[in-house]
C-alpha positions as CSV (number, residue, x, y, z in Angstrom):
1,X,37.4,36.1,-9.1
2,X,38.0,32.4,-7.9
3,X,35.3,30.5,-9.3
4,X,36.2,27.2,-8.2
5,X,36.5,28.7,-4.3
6,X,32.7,29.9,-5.1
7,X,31.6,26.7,-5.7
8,X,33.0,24.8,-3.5
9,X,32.3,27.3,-0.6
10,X,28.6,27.0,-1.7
11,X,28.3,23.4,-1.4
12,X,26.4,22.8,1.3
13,X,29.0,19.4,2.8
14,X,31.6,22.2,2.9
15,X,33.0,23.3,6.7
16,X,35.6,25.7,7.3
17,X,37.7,25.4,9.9
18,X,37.8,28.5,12.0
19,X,37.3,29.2,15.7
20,X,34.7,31.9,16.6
21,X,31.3,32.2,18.4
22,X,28.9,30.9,15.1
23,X,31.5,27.7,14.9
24,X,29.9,24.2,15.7
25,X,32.0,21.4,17.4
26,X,33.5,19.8,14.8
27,X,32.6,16.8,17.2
28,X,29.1,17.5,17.1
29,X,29.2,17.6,13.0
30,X,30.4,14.2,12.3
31,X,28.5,12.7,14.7
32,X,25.4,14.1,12.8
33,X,27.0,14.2,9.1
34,X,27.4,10.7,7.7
35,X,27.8,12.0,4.0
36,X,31.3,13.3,2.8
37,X,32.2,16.7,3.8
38,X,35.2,19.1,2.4
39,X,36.8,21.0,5.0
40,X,38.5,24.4,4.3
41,X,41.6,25.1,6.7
42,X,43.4,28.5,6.1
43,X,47.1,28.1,6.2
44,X,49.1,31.1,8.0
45,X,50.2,32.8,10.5
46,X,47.1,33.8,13.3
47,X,47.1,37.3,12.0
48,X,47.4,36.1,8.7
49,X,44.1,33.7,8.9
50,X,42.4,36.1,10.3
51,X,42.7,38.5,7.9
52,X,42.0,35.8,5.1
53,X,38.9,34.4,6.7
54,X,37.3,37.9,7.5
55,X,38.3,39.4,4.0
56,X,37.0,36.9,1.6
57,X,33.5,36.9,2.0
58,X,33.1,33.6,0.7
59,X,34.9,31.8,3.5
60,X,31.5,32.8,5.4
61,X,29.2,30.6,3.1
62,X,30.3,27.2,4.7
63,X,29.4,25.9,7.8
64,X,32.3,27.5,10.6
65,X,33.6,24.4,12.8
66,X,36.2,24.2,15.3
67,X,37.7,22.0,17.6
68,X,37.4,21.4,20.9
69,X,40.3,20.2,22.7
70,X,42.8,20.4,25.4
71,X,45.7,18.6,23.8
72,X,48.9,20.9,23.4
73,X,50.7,21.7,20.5
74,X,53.8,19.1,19.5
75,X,55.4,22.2,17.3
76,X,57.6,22.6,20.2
77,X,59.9,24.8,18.2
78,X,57.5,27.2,17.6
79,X,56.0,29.9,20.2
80,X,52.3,29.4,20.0
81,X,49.8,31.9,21.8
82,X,48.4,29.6,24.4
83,X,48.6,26.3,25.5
84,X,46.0,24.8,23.4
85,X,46.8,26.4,20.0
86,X,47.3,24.1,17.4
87,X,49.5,24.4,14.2
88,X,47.5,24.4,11.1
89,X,49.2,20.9,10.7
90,X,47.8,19.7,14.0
91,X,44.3,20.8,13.2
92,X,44.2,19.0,10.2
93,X,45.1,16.2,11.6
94,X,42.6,16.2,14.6
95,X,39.9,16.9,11.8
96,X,40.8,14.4,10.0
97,X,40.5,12.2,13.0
98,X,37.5,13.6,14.0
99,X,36.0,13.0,10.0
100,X,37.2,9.9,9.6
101,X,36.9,8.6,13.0
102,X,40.4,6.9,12.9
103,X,42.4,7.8,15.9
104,X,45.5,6.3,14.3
105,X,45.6,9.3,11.6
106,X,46.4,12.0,14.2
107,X,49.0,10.1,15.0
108,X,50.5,8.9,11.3
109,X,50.2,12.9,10.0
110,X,51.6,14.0,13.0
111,X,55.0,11.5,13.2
112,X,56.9,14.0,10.1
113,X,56.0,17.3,12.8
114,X,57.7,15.2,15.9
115,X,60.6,14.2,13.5
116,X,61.0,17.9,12.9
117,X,61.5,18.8,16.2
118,X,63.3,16.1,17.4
119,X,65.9,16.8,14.4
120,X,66.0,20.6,15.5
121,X,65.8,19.9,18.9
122,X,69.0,17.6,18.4
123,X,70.6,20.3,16.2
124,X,70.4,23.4,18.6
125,X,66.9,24.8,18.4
126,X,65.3,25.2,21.9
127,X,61.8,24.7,23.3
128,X,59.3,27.3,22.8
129,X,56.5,27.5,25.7
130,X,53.4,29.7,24.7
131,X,53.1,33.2,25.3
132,X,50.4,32.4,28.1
133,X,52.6,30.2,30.0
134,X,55.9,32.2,30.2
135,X,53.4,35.8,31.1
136,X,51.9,33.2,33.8
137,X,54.9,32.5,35.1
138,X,57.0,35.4,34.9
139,X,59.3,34.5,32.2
140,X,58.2,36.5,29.0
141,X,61.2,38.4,28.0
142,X,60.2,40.8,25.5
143,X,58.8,44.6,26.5
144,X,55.3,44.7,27.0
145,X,53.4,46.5,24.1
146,X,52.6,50.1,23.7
147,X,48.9,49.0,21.8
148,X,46.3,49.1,24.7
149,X,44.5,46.7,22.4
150,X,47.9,44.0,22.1
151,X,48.4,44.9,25.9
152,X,45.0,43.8,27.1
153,X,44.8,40.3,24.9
154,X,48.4,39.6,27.0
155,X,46.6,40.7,30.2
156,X,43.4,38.3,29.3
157,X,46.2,35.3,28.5
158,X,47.5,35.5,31.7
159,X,43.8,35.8,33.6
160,X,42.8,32.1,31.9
161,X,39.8,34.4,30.3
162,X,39.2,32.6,26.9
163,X,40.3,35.1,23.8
């Protein structure tokens, strides 16, 4: 149906960008890969990438990378699952680092995401710490979920056990 997806998925410098058990360290990539690689990031929502990644067979074709890093997210104005999710903004811009081993990238693409949040910041909006540290610490305001499955990824958050 997307023939220009097929073909690049089936190049064999392609990576796709997508934490799981098969994914390499991106780290461990570049240090090995001195020829040009294309990277595929999925854009969305964590449900949402999810579901794209696992439905579109094709997104299993290139190598799966991910990164390895304790940096926290700068997208203070968003609620992020845990401490060390990135936005799909951040990640591309740690890649890129990563890639092009220029630490002064992460830090050019990322300027227009602080600017954001210092504007809403200025204009009302209000710090959002992840779900893992306000169940850690007592302050997650919302009821608990009914789903056993929902439930126990909140009680594995607050345990430090990697989801």
């Amino acid at each position: 149906r997307y023939p220009e997806l097929a073909t690049v998925c089936r190049n064999p410098s392609t990576l796709i960008l997508y934490p799981g058990a098969e994914a390499t360290n991106l780290e461990e990539v570049a240090v090995i890969s001195s020829s040009p690689s294309v990277m595929i990031i999925i854009d969305g929502t964590w449900s949402q990438a999810k579901d794209i990644f696992y439905k579109n067979s094709l997104f299993r074709l290139p190598k799966q990378v991910q990164l390895k890093t304790n940096i926290s997210s700068q997208y203070v104005i968003r609620t992020q699952p845990t401490n060390t999710c990135l936005s799909t903004l951040e990640c591309a811009a740690v890649a890129l680092t990563i890639m092009e081993k220029n630490k002064n990238l992460q830090e050019t693409i990322l300027r227009p995401l602080q600017a954001l949040c210092s504007f809403q910041l200025q204009h009302g909006a209000q710090i959002h710490h992840s779900k893992e540290h306000l169940l850690k610490n007592g302050l997650y305001d919302k009821p608990m979920p009914k789903n056993k499955r929902k439930l126990r990824r909140m009680e594995l958050l607050v345990n430090n056990v990697k989801i």
